[in-house]
C-alpha positions in Angstrom: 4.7 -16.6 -24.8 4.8 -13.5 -27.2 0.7 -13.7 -26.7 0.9 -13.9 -23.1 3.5 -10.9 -22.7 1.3 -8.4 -25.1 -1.7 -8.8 -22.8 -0.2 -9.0 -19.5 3.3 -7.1 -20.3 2.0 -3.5 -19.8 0.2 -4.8 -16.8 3.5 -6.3 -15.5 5.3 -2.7 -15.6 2.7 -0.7 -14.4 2.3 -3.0 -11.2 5.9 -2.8 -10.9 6.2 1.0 -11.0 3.0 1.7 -9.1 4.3 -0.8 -6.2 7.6 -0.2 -6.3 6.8 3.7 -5.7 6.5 5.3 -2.2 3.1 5.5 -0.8 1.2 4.0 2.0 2.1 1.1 2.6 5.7 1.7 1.4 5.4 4.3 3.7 4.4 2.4 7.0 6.2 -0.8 6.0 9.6 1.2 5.8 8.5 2.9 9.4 7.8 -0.6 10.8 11.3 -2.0 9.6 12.8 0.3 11.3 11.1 0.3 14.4 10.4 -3.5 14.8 13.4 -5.1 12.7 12.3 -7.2 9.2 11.5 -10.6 10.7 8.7 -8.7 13.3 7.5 -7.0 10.4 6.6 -10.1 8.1 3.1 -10.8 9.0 2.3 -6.6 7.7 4.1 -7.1 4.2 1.8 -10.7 4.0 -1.2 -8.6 4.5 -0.5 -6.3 2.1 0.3 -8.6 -0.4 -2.3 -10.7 0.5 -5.4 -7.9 1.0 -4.1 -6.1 -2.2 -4.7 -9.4 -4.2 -8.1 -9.9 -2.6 -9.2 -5.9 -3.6 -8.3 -7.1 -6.8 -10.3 -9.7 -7.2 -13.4 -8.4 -5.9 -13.1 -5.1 -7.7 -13.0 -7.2 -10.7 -16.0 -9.6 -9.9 -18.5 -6.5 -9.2 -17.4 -3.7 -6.9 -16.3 -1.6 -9.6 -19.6 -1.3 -10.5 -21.3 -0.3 -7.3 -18.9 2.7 -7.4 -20.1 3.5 -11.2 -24.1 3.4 -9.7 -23.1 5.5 -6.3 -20.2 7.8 -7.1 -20.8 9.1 -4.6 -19.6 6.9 -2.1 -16.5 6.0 -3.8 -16.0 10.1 -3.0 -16.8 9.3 1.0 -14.3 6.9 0.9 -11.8 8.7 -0.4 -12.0 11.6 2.2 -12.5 9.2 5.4 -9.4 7.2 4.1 -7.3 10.6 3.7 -8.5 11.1 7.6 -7.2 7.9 8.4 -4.1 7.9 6.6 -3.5 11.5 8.4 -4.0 9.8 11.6 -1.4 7.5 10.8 1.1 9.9 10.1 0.7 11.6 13.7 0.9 8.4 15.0 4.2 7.8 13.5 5.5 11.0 13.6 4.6 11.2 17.8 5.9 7.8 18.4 8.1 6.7 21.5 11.5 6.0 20.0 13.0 5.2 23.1 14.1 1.9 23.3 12.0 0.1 25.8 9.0 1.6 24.1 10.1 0.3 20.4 10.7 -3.3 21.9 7.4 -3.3 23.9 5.6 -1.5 21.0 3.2 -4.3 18.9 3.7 -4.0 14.6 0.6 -4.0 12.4 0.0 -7.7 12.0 -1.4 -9.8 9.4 -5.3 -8.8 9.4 -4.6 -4.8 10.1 -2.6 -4.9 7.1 -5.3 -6.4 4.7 -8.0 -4.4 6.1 -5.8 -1.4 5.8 -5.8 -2.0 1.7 -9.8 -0.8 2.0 -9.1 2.8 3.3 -5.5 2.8 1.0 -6.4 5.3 -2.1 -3.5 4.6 -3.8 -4.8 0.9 -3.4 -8.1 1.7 -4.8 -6.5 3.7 -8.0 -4.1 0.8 -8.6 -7.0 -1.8 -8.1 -9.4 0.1 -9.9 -7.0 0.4 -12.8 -5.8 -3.1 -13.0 -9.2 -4.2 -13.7 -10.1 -1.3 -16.3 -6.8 -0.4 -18.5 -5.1 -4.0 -17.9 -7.2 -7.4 -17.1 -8.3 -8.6 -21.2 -12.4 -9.0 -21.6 -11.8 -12.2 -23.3 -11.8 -14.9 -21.0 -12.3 -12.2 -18.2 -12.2 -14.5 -14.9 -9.2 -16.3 -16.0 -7.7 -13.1 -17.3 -8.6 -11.5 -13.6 -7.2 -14.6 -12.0 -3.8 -14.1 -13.9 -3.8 -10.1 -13.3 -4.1 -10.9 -9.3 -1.2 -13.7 -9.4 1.0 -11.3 -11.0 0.4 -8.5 -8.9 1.1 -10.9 -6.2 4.2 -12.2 -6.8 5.3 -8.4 -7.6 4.2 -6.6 -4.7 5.9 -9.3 -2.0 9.4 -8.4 -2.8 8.6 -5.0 -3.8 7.1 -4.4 0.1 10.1 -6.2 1.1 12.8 -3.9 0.1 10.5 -1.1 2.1 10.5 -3.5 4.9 14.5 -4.6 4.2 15.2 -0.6 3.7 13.9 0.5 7.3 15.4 -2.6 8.8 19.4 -1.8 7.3 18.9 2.2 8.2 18.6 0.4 12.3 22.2 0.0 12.5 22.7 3.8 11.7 19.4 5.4 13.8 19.9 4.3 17.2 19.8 7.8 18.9 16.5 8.8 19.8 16.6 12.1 18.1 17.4 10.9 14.4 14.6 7.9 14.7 12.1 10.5 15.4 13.4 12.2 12.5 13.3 9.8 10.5 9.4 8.9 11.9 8.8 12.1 11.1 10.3 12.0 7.1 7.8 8.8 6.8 5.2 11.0 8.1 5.5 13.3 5.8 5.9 10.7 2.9 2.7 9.5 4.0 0.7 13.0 3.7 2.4 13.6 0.5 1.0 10.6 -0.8 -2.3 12.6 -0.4 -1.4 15.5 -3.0 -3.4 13.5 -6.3 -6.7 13.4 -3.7 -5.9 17.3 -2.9 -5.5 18.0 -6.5 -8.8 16.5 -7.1 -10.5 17.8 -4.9 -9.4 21.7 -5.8 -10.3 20.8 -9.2 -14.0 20.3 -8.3 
């Protein structure tokens, strides 16, 4: 047990912290609790967990390395998922929070939020990092195999309590004006989750 908690321990804690941590997903899942209620807002934290797991796994079989031959498309896809995730954050900082709109209104669902894990950069740092700093070369597949099950069975609940945190705050946001604000807040979350790809960028 000892064995098994030195080489997948650290991994344990920084999947916990990383996950646990506003960012995209945190961002839009606490956004959709809110808006759609926890139960409508299942199938989006199963595609994160799910799609997260699966970027794991095929970083770690060979996708890593077409990034290390073209580096220069892992930089393409870094700017076109900034553009995407700024798109989101007008979309949920302009949404209708009147009522009828809200109920009518359709949450991401199962597939949007798997695919959404390709054009996530904090996604692609964590993946990317799982497989480098914390999956063990020795016995690499099974190692990878155990690295994906763990970040699995942490990131469910952790996208829960996003999920369960928008959900609760419904109660205490049911005026038009303070939903919007509070669209807006998550918004904002989401282009601050930007600021490391900014920083990188100034730095070249």
């Amino acid at each position: 047990m000892s064995a098994f908690w030195n080489s997948f321990g650290p991994l344990a804690v920084f999947a916990l912290v990383a996950l646990i941590t506003p960012g995209p997903n945190n961002t839009m899942l606490a956004a959709s609790g809110l808006n759609h209620g926890f139960r409508r807002t299942v199938p989006h934290m199963l595609g994160v967990s799910v799609g997260f797991v699966i970027m794991i796994a095929l970083v770690g079989v060979g996708l890593g390395s077409i990034f290390d031959r073209l580096p220069l498309l892992y930089v393409m896809l870094k700017y076109v998922s900034a553009l995407y995730l700024l798109w989101l954050a007008w979309k949920i900082a302009t949404s209708d929070t009147s009522t009828a709109s809200i109920s009518s209104a359709r949450p991401i669902g199962f597939l949007q939020a798997a695919g959404f894990q390709w054009v996530n950069p904090k996604a692609w740092v964590m993946a990317i990092g799982i497989v480098s700093a914390y999956t063990p070369r020795q016995d690499y597949l099974f190692n990878l195999l155990v690295a994906c099950l763990i970040c699995g069975a942490i990131n469910l609940p952790t996208v829960s309590l996003w999920a369960g945190f928008g959900a609760s705050m419904r109660r205490w946001l049911t005026r038009p004006a303070i939903l919007r604000s509070f669209n807006v807040g998550m918004a904002l979350l989401l282009v601050a989750s930007l600021y490391p790809l900014l920083q990188e960028a100034a730095a070249r």
